[in-house]
Backbone as JSON, one array per atom type, in Angstrom:
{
  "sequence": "XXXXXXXXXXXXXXXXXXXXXXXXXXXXXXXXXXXXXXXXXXXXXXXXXXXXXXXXXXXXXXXXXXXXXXXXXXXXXXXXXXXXXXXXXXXXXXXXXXXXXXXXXXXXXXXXXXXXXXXXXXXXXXXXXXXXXXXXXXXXXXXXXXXXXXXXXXXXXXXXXXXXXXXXXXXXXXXXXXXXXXXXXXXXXXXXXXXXXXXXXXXXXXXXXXXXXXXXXXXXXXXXXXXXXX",
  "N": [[17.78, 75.26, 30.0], [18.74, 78.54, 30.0], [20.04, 82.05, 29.19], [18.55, 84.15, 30.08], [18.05, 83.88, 33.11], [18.12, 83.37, 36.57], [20.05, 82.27, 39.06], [21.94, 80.43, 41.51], [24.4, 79.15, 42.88], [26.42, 76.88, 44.43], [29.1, 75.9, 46.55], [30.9, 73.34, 48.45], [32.4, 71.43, 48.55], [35.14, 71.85, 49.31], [37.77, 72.96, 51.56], [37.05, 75.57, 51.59], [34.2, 77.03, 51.62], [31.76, 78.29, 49.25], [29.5, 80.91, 47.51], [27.41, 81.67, 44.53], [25.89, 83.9, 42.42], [23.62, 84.48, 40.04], [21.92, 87.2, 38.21], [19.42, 87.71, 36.22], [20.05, 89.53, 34.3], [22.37, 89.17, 34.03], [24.01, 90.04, 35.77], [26.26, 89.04, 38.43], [27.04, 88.08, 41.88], [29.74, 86.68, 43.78], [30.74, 84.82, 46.19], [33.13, 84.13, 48.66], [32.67, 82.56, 51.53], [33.76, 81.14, 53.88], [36.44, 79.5, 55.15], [37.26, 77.75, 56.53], [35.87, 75.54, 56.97], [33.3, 76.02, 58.28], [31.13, 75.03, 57.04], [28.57, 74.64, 57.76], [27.59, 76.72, 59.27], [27.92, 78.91, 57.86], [26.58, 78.96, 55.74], [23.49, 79.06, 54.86], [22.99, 81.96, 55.63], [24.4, 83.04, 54.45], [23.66, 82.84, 51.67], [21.26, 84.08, 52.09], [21.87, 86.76, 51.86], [23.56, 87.16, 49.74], [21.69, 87.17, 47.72], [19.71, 89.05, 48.72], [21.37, 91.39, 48.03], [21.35, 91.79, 45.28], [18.72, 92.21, 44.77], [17.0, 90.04, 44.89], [15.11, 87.55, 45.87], [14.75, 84.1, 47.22], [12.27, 82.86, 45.77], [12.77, 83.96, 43.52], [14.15, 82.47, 42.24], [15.79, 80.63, 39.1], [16.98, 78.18, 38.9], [19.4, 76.08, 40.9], [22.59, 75.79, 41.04], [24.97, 73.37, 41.93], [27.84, 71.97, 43.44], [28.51, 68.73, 43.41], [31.12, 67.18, 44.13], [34.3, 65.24, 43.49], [35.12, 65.32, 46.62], [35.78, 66.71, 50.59], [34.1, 64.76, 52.96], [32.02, 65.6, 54.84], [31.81, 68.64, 53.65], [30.87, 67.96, 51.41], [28.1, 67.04, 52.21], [26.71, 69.2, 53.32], [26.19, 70.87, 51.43], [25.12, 69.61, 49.18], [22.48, 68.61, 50.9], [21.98, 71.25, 51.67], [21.19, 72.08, 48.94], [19.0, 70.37, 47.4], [17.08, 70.74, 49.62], [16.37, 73.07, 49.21], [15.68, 73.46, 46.39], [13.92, 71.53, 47.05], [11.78, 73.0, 48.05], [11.72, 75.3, 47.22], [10.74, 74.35, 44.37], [12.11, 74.61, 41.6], [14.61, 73.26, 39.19], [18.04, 71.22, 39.17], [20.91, 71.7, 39.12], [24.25, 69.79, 38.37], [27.53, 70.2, 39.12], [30.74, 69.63, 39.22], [33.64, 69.56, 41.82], [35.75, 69.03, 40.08], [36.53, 69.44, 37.46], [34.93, 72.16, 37.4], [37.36, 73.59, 38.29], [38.93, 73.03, 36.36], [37.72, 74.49, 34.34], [38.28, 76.87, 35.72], [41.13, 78.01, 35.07], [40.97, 77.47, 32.4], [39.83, 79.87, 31.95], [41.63, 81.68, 32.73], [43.31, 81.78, 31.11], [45.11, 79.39, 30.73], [46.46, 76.38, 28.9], [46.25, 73.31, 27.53], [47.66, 70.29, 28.65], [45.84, 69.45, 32.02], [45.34, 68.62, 35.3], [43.4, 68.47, 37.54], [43.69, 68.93, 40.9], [41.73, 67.9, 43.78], [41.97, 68.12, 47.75], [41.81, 65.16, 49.19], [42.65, 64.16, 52.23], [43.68, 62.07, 54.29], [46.08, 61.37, 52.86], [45.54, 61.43, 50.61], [44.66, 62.45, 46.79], [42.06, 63.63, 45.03], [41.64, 63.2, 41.61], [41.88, 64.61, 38.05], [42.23, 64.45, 34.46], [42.37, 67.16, 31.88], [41.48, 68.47, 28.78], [42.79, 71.64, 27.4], [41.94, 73.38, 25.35], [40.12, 75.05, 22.76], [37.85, 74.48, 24.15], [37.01, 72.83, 27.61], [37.88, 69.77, 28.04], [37.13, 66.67, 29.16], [39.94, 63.91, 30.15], [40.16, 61.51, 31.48], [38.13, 59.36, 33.78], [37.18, 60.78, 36.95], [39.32, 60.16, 39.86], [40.45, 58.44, 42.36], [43.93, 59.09, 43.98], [47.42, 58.88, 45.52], [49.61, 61.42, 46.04], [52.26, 61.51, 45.49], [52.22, 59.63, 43.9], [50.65, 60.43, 41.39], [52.52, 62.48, 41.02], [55.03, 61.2, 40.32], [53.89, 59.68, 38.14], [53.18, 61.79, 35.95], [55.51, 63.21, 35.64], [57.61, 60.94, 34.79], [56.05, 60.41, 32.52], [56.54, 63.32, 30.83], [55.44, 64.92, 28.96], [54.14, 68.21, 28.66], [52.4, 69.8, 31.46], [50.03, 71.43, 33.68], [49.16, 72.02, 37.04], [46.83, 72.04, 39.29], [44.54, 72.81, 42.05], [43.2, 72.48, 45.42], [44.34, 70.26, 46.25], [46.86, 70.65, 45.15], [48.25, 72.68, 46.42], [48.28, 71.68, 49.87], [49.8, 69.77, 48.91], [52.65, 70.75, 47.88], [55.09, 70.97, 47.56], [55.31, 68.0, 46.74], [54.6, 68.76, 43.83], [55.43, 70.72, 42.7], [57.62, 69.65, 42.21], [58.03, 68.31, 39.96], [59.29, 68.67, 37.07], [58.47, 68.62, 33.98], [56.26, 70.3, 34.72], [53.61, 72.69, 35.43], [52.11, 75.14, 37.49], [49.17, 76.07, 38.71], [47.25, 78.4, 40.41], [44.62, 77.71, 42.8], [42.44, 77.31, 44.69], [39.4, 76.87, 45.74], [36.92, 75.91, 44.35], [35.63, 77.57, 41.42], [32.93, 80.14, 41.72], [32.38, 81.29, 39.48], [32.38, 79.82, 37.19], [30.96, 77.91, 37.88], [28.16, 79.33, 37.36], [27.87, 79.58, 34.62], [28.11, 77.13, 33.75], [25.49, 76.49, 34.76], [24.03, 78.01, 33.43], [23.9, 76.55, 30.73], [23.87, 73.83, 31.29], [22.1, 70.94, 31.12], [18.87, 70.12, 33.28], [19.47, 68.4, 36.77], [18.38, 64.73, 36.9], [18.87, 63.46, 39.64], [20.71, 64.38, 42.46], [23.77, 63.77, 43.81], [25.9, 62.94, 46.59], [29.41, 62.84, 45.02], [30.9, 60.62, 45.74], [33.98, 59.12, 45.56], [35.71, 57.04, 47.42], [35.02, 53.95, 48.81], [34.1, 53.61, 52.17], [33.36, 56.18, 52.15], [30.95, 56.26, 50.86], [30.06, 54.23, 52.48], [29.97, 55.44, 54.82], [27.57, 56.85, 54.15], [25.38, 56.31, 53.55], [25.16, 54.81, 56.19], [24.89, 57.35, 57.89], [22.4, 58.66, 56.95], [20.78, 56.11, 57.16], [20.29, 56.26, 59.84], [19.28, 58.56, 60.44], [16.4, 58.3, 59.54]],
  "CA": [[18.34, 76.42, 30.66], [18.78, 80.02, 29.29], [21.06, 83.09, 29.58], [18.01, 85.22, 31.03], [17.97, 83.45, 34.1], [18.4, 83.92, 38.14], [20.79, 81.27, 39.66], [22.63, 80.35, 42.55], [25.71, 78.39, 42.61], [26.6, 76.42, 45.66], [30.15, 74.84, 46.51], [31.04, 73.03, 49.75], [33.6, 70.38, 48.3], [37.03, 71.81, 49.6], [37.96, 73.83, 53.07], [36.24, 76.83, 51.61], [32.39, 77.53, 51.23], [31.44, 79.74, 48.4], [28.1, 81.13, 46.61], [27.99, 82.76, 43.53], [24.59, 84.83, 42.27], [23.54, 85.38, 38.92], [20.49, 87.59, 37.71], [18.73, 87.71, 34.77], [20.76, 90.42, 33.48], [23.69, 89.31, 34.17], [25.21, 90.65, 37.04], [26.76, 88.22, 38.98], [28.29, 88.23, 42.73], [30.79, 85.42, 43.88], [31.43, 85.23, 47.56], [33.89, 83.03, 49.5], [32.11, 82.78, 52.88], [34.53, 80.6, 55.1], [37.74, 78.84, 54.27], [38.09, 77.1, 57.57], [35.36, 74.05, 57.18], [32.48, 75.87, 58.49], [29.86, 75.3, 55.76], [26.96, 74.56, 58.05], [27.62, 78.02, 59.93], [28.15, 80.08, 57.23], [25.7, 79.13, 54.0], [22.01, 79.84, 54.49], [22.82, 83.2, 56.06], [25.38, 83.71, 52.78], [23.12, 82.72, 50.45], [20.19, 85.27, 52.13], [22.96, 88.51, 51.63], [24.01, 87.55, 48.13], [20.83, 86.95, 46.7], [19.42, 90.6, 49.14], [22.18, 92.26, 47.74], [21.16, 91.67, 44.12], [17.52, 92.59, 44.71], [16.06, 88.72, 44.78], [14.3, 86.53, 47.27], [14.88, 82.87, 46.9], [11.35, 82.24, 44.83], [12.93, 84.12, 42.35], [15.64, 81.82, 41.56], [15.27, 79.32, 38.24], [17.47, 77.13, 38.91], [20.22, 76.11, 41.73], [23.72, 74.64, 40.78], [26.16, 72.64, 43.25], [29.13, 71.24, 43.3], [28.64, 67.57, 43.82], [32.23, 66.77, 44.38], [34.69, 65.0, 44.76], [36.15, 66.54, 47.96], [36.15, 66.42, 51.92], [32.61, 64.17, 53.34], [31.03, 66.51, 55.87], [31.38, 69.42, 53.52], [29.95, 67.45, 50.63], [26.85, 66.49, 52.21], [26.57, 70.37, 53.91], [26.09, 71.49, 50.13], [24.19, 68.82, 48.74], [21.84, 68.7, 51.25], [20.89, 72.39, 51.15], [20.63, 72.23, 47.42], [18.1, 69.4, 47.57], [15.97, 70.95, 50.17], [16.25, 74.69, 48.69], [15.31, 72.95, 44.9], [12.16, 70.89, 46.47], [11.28, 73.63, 48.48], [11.24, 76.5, 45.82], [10.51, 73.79, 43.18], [13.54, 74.82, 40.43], [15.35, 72.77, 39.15], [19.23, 71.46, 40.33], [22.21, 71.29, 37.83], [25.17, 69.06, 39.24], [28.8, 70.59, 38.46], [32.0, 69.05, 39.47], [34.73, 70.08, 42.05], [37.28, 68.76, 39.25], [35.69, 70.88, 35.88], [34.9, 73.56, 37.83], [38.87, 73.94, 38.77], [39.19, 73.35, 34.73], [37.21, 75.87, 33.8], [38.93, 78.13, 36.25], [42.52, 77.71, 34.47], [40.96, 77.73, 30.93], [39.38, 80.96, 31.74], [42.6, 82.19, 32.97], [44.14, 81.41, 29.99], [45.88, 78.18, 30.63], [45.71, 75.61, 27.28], [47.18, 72.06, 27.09], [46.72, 69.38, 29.44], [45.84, 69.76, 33.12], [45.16, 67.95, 35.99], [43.0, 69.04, 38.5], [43.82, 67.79, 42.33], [41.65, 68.11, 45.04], [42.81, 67.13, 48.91], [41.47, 64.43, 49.84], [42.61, 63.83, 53.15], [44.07, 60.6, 54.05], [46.94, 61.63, 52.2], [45.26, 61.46, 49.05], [44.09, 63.57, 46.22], [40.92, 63.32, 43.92], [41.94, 63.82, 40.67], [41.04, 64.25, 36.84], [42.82, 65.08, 33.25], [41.57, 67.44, 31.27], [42.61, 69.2, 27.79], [42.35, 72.49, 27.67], [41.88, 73.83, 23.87], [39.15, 75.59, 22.48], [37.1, 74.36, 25.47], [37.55, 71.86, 28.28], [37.52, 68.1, 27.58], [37.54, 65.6, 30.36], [40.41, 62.83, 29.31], [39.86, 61.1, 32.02], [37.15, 59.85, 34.49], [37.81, 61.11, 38.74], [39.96, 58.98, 40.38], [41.78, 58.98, 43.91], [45.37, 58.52, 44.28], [48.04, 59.45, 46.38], [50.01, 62.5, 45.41], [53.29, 61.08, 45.42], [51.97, 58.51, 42.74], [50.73, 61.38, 40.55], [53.82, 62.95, 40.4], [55.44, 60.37, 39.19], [52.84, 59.7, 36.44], [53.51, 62.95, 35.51], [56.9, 63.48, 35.9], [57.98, 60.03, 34.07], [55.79, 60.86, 31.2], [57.37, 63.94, 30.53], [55.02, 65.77, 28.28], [54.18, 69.13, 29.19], [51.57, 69.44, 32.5], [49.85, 72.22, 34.41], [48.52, 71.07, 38.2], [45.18, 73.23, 39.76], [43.17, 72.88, 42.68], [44.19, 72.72, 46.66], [45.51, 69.14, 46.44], [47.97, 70.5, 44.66], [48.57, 73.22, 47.43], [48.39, 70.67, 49.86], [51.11, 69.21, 48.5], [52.74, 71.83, 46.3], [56.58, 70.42, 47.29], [55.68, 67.41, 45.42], [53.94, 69.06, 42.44], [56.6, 71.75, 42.12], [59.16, 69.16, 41.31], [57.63, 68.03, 38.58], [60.02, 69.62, 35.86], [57.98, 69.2, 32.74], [55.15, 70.72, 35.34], [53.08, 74.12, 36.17], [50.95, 74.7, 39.1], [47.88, 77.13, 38.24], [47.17, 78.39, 41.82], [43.51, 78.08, 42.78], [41.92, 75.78, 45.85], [38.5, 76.77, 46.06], [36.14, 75.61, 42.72], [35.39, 79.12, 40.7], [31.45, 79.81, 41.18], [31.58, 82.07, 38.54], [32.55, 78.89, 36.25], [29.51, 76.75, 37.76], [27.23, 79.99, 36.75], [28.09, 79.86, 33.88], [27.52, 76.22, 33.83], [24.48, 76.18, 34.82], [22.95, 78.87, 32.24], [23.5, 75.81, 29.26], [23.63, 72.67, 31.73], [20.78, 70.77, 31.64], [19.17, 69.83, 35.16], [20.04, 66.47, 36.8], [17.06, 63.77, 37.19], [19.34, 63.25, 40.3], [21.54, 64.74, 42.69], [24.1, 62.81, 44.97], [27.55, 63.61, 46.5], [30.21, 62.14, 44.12], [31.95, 59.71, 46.54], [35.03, 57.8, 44.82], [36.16, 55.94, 48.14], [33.95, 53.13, 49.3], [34.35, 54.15, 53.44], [32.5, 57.51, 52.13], [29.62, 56.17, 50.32], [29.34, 54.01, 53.21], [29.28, 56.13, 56.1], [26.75, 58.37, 54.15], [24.72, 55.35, 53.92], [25.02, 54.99, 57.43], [24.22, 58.42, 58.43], [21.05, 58.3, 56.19], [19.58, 55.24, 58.07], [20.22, 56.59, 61.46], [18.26, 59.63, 60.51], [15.2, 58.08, 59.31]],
  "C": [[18.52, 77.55, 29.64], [19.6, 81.54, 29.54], [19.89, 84.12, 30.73], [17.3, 84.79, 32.57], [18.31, 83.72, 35.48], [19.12, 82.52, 38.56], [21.91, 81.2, 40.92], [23.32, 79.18, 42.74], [26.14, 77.89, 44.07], [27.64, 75.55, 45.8], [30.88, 74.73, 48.1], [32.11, 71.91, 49.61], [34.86, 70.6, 49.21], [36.87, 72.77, 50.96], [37.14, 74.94, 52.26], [34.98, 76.89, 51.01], [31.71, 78.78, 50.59], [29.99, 79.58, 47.93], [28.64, 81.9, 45.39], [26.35, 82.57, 43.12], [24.34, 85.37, 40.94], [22.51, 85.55, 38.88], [20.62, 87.93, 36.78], [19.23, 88.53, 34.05], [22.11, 90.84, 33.65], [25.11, 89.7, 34.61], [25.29, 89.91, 37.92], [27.7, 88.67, 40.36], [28.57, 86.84, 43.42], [31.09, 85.66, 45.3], [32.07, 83.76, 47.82], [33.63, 83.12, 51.04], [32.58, 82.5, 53.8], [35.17, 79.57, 54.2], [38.35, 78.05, 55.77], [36.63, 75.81, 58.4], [33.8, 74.07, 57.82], [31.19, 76.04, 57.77], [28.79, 75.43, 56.67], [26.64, 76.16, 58.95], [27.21, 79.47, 59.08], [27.22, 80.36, 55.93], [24.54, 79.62, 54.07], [22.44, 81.03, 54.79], [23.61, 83.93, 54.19], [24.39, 84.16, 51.66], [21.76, 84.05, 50.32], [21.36, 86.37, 51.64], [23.27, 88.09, 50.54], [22.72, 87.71, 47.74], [19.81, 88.55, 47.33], [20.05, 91.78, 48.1], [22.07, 92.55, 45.87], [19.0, 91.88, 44.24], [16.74, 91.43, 44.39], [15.72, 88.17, 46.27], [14.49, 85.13, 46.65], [14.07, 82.23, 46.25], [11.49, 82.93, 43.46], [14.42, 83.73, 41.29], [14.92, 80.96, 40.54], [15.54, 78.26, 38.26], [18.64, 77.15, 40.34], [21.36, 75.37, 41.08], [24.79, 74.21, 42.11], [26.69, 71.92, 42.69], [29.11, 69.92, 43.91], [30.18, 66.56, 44.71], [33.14, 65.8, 43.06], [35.32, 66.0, 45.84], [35.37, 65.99, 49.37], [34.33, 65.91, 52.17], [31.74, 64.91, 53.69], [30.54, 67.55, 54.78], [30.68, 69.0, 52.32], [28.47, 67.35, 50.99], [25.7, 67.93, 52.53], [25.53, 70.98, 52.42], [25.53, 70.69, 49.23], [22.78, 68.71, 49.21], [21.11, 69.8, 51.17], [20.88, 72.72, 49.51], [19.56, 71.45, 46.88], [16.81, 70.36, 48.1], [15.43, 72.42, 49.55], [15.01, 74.36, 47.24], [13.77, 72.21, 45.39], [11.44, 71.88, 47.28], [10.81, 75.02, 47.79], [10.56, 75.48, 44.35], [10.97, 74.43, 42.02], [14.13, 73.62, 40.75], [16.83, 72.2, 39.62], [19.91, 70.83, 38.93], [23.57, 70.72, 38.74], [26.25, 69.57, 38.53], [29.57, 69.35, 39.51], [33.17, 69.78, 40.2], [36.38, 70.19, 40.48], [37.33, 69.53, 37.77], [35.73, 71.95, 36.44], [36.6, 73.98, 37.77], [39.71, 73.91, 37.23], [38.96, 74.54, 33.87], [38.08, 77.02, 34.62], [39.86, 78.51, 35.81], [42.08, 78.11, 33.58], [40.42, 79.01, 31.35], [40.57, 82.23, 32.11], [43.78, 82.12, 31.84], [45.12, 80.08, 29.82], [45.45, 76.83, 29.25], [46.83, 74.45, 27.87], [46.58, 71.02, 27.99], [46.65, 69.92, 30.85], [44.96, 68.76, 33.79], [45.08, 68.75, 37.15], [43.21, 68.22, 40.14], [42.9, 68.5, 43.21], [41.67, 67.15, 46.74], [41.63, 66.26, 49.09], [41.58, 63.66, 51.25], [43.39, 62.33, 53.55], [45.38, 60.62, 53.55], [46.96, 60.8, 50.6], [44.57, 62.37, 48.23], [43.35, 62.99, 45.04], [41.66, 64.43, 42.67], [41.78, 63.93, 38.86], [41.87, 65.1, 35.66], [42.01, 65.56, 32.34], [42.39, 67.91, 29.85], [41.93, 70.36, 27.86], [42.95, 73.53, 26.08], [41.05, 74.98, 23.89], [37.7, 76.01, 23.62], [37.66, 73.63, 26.45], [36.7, 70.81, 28.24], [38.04, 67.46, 28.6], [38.66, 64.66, 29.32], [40.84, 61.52, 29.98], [38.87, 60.97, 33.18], [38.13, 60.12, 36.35], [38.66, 59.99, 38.9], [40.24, 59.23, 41.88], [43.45, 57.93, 43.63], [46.15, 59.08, 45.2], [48.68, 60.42, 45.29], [51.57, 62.49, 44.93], [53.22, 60.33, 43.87], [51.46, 59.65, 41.45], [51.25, 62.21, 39.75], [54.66, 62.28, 39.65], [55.06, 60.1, 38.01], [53.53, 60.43, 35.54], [54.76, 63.38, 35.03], [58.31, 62.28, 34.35], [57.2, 60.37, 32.88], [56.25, 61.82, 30.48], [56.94, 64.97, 29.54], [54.27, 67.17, 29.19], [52.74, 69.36, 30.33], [51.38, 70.67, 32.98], [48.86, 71.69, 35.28], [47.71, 72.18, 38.92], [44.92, 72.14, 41.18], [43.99, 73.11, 44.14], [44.43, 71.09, 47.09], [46.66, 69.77, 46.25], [48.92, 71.67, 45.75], [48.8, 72.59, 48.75], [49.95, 70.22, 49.96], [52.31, 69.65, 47.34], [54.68, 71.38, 46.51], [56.33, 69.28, 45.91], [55.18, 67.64, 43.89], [54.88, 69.96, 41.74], [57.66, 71.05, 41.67], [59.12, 68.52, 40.27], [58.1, 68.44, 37.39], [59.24, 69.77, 34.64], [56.32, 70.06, 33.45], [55.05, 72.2, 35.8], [52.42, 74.03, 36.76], [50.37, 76.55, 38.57], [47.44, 77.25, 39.42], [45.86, 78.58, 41.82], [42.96, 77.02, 43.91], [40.44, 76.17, 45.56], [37.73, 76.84, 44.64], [35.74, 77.3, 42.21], [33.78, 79.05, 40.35], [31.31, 80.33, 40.29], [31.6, 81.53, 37.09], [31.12, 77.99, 36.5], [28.2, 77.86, 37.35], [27.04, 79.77, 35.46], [27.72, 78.19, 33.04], [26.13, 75.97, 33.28], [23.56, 76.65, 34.14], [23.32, 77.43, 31.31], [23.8, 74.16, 29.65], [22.12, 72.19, 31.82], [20.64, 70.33, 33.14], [19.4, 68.36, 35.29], [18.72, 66.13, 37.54], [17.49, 63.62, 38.86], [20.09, 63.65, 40.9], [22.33, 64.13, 44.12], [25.47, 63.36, 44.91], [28.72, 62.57, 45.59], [31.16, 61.53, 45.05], [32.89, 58.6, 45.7], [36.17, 56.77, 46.14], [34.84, 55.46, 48.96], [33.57, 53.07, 50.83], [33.35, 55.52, 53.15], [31.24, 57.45, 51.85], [28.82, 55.59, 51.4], [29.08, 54.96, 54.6], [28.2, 57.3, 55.6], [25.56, 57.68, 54.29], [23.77, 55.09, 55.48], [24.46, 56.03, 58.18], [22.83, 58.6, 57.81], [19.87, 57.95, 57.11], [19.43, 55.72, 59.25], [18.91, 57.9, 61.29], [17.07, 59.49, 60.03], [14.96, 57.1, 60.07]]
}
């Protein structure tokens, strides 16, 4: 990958469905297209008006990035799927980001430093979630997980060293994150495309791209939906 590049950023993980648009010289636009679940309504048409509005056509993209997840099933597969078909249909490449980095990077670029823990809802009354440090750059310091949000807090809370909580789990559930005393809440629900751009200029591409399912009910009903359709 390379800074003088054309890219298009694709995130369908959480209630809201964003693009984000970079060209080759570095002018970048970020849209939030719908925040109320309808990815399959709202993305190809999105993705034609950002990438119009920047004077490209979709064969002059280099690469595509998406947000693999974790986060909500339907809109995972919404945003996987058209990053697949877009990537073998233009033939570019596909760089895989992370609902839970992305929401890292969004904080560290906001200036937040120390540790943090990204939540997003999971539904069920649970939240996908991941520790990061947040120094110089951002360092995973743990891998995804799911837990409940109750159980998080506690973690958190009983450990006692200093904490800042991101994403829209933590909105969600922002009573129990706010009582977290040694805890801050970095307000942000929807992943920051202009963090997976940014990405994707010095990510390499992935041999592979699949939705990041961490409960076993998700992997299988995708399974399931799969076979039915072939």
């Amino acid at each position: 990958m390379g800074l003088g590049m054309n890219l298009l950023s694709i995130e369908t993980a959480t209630e809201g469905c964003a693009i984000g648009v970079r060209r080759h010289d570095g002018v970048e636009i970020v849209r939030l297209l719908d925040e109320t679940r309808r990815h399959t309504e709202v993305l190809t048409s999105g993705i034609a008006d950002a990438l119009g509005e920047l004077g490209l056509s979709p064969r002059d993209l280099d690469a595509i990035v998406v947000d693999v997840g974790p986060g909500l099933f339907t809109g995972l597969r919404v945003g996987v799927a058209t990053a697949i078909s877009l990537g073998q249909a233009l033939n570019v490449p596909l760089v895989s980001v992370t609902s839970l980095e992305l929401l890292a990077w969004g904080a560290w670029r906001a200036g937040v430093r120390g540790t943090l823990v990204s939540a997003v809802d999971g539904r069920r009354g649970e939240v996908f979630v991941q520790t990061f440090t947040l120094a110089d750059d951002v360092t995973a310091k743990s891998a995804p997980t799911v837990s409940q949000p109750r159980s998080t807090v506690i973690t958190w809370a009983t450990n006692g060293a200093p904490v800042c909580f991101t994403g829209d789990g933590v909105s969600r559930y922002f009573a129990d994150f706010d009582a977290v005393p040694n805890g801050t809440i970095f307000e942000q629900d929807t992943p920051p495309q202009h963090e997976a751009l940014a990405l994707g200029l010095t990510r390499e591409a992935s041999a592979t791209i699949a939705p990041l399912y961490l409960r076993e009910a998700d992997a299988v009903a995708n399974f399931s939906t799969r076979e039915r359709s072939t």
